[in-house]
N, C-alpha and C positions, 0 to 999 in steps of 0.2 A: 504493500500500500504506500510506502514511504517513497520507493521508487516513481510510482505512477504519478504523485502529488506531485515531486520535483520535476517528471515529466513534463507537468501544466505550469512549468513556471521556466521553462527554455534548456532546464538540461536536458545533455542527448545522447549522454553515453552512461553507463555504470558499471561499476563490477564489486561484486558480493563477496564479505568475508564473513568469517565466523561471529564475528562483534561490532562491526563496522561495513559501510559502504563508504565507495569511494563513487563521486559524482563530477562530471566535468559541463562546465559552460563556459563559453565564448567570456570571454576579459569584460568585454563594453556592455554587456547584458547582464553580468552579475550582481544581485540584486541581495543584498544581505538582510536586510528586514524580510523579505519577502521569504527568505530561507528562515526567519527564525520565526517566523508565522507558520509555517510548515513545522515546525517543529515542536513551538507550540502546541500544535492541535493535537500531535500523536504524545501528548509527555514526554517530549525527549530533550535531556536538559542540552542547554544550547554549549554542548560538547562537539566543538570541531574544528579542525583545521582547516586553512585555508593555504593553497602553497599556486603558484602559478608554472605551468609549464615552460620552460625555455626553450629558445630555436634551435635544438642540436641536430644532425646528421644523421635523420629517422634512417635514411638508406645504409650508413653504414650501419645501424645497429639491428636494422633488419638483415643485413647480411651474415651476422654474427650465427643469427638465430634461423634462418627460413630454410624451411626445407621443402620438397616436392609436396603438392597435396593431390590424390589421386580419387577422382568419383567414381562410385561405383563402375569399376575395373573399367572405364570406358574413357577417361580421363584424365590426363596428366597435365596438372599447372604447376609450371616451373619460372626458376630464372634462369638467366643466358649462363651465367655459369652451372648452371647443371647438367647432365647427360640425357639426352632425350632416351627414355626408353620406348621401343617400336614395339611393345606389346598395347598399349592404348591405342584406340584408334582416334580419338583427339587428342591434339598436343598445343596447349595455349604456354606460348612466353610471357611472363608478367616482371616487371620491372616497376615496385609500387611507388619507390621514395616514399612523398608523404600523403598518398592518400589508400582512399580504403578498396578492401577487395581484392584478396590474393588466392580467395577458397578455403585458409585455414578459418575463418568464421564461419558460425552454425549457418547462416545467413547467408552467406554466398555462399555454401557447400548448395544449399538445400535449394537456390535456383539453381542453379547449375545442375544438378540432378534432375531436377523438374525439366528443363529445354530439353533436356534427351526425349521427353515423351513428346512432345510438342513441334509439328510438322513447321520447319519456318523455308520452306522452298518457296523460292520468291516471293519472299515477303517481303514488309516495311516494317520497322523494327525501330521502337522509341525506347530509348533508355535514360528516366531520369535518375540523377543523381547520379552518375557514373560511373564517377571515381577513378580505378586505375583503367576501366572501361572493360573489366570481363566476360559480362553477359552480351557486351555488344559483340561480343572478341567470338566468345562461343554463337551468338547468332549467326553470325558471317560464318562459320564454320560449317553451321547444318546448314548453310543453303539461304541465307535471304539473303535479296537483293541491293535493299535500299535502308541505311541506318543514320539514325540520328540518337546524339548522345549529350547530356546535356549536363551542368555541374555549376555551382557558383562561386568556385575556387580557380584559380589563376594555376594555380601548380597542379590539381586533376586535370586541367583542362589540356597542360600541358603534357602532363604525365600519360593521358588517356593518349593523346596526340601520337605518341612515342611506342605507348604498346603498340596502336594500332600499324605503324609503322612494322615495328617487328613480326608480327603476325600476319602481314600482309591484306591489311582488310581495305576494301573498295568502294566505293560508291557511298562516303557518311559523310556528315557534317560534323562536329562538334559544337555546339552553340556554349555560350554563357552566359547564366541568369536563372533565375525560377521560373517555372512554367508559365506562371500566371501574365510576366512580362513579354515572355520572347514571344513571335509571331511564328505559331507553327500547321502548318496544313491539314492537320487531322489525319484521321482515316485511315489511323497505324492496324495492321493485323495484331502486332503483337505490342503492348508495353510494358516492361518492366519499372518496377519501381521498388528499391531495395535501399528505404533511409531510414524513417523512426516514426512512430507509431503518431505522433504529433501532423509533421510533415503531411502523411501519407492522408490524414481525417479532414487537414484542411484544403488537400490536394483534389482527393477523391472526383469533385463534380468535375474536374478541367478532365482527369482522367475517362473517367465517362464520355466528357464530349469530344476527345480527340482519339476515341477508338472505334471504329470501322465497327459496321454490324453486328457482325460476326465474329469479332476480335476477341483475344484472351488477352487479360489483364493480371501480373502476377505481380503480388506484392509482399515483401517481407523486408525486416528489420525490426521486429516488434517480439515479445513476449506469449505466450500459450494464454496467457488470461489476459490479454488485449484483442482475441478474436473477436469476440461478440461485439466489443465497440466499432470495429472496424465493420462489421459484417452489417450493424445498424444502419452505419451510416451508407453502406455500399445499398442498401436497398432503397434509402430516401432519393438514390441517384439510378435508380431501375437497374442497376447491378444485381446478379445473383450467384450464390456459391456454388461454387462445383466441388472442390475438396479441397484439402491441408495438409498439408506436410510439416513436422516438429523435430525437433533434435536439441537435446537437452536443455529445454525449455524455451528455446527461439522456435518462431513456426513462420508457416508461409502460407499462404492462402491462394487459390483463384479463382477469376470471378469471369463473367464475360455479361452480356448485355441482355436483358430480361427477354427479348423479341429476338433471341438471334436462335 
C-alpha cells in the first residue's frame, strides 16, 4: 500500500527490503511534505533518508555486472562483447548505458516472451517509452515493417538510436516527447507500452485512439495488484482483456479494442 501511495505522488521506481523501501523520484518533483503526508496516514514515523543519485558511468558498471538474458530458449539478448550463441533463433545486441531494458527485468522478460506469440509480419509497431528500444528491436525481428519508438530522454533516444543501428533495424522513427505532444498517425497494429503503472492510466485513452481496429495493445511495468486499476480504466476507453502474464510479482496485461 505504501508503494502505491508514493506511486500517486511521482515516484516511479522501488525496491523492497526486509524493513525498508527504497523509492526514487526525479530531483525537481520531490516533494517532502507531501512524503510525510504519506507517511502520516500509514503511522510511519517520519524515519528516512534522503540521499541523491550522482552522474556516474551506468555503462561501465553495467558492464561489470551484465550478463546474456535468454527467453524462453528462443532468445538471446546480449552485449557486443559477448558470444553470440547460434542455438536461439533471435539474437538482439543491447548496449543500454543509461537507460532501461536489457531483458534482465520481470518486465521486459515478460514482453519479450509475449511478441513471440504475436504475429507482427508487416506491421506498424508503436513503442512508447522505449528506452534502450528492445521491443522495437524484437518487433523488426519477427517481421514488421514500419516502427516508431518514442522516449522523453535525450540519452534513450540516443541510446535507442544506437541499438537500432546494431541490430540493423529499418524503416523507424525515433521521436521525443510524450504521447500526448508528439503528432503521431494512429493506426498502429501493435503498441507497446512498458513504463509505470501511473504513466500507463493517464496514457491509456491516447492508446486506444492510436490503435488500429484490430490492434493488440501490450502493457507492462506495473505490479500483480495494479491489474484491476489498469483493466478499469482500459474498459472506460472500450478496451478489453485478453490475458496476463506475471513473474515474481511484475505482470503484463493485453488488451485490444472492444469491436475488433
Amino acid at each position: 500500500m505504501l508503494i502505491a501511495e508514493l506511486g500517486l505522488i511521482n515516484y516511479d521506481s522501488f525496491q523492497e527490503f526486509d524493513n525498508s523501501v527504497e523509492a526514487f523520484i526525479e530531483e525537481q518533483i520531490f516533494n517532502e511534505n507531501a512524503l510525510l503526508k504519506v507517511l502520516e496516514k500509514y503511522k510511519i514515523s517520519p524515519n528516512f533518508n534522503k540521499d541523491y543519485l550522482k552522474n556516474i558511468n551506468w555503462n561501465e558498471e553495467w558492464e561489470k555486472n551484465f550478463s546474456p538474458v535468454y527467453v524462453d530458449h528462443k532468445v538471446q539478448i546480449r552485449a557486443t562483447f559477448h558470444e553470440k550463441t547460434e542455438d536461439f533463433g533471435y539474437d538482439i545486441i543491447i548496449n543500454p548505458k543509461m537507460s532501461f531494458g536489457t531483458g534482465h527485468h520481470e518486465t521486459t522478460y515478460l514482453v519479450v516472451s509475449e511478441q513471440l506469440s504475436i504475429s507482427h509480419i508487416n506491421k506498424r509497431i508503436l513503442d512508447v517509452g522505449t528506452g534502450t528500444g528492445i521491443l522495437a528491436i524484437m518487433a523488426f525481428k519477427l517481421g514488421a515493417t514500419s516502427i516508431t519508438a518514442t522516449d522523453i530522454d535525450d540519452w534513450c533516444i540516443e541510446n535507442c538510436l544506437e541499438n537500432f543501428n546494431l541490430n540493423q533495424v529499418k524503416n523507424f522513427d525515433i521521436l521525443k516527447g510524450t504521447i500526448d505532444k508528439l503528432t503521431l498517425p494512429g493506426d498502429y497494429d501493435i503498441i507497446y507500452a512498458n513504463i509505470n503503472k501511473n504513466v500507463l492510466l493517464s496514457e491509456l485513452p491516447i492508446y486506444s485512439r492510436l490503435l488500429a481496429k484490430k490492434g493488440i495493445l501490450v502493457l507492462s511495468g506495473f505490479y500483480s495488484e495494479d491489474i484491476d486499476d489498469l483493466l478499469k480504466n482500459a474498459v472506460q476507453n472500450k478496451l478489453v482483456y485478453r490475458h496476463s502474464k506475471k513473474k515474481n510479482n511484475w505482470a503484463m496485461i493485453v488488451l485490444n479494442h472492444s469491436n475488433a
